[in-house]
C-alpha positions, 0 to 999 in steps of 0.5 A: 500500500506505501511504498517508501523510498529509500534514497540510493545514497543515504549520507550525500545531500540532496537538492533541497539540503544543498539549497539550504547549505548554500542559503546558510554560506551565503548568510555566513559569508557574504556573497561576495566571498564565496568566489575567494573562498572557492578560489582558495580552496581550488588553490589548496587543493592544487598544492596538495596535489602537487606535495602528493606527486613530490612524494610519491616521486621520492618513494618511486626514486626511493624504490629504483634506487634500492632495486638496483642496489640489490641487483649490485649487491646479488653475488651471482651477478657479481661473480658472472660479472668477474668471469667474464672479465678477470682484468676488473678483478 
């Protein structure tokens, strides 16, 4: 006989919700602000992303750097690299 309705995502604001969210930071901030507060988050964001990549080149710099010491260090590789050259040893 009723039917309810069961939202497909339960903890993401809807239209009406988002209207008042907007009201309310329109009241807080002023509509003038808004923009620069947008406009300065946009920014944080891109250093954010920017330290992110940073990091994830050292860690991959990191990685490279210790698979090639350990390709060094492997003592088959270097006793193959002294046979066939006896005049490095």
């Amino acid at each position: 006989m009723f039917q309810t309705i069961v939202p497909l995502f339960p903890g993401i604001p809807g239209g009406p919700e988002l209207l008042v969210i907007l009201l309310i930071a329109v009241l807080l901030f002023g509509a003038n602000k808004i923009p620069q507060l947008a406009r300065s988050s946009g920014e944080a964001l891109g250093e954010f992303k920017k330290g992110r990549e940073e990091v994830e080149q050292e860690l991959e710099e990191l990685r490279e750097g210790k698979e090639a010491d350990a390709v060094d260090a492997d003592p088959e590789t270097e006793s193959r690299s002294r046979e066939a050259d006896p005049e490095s040893s």
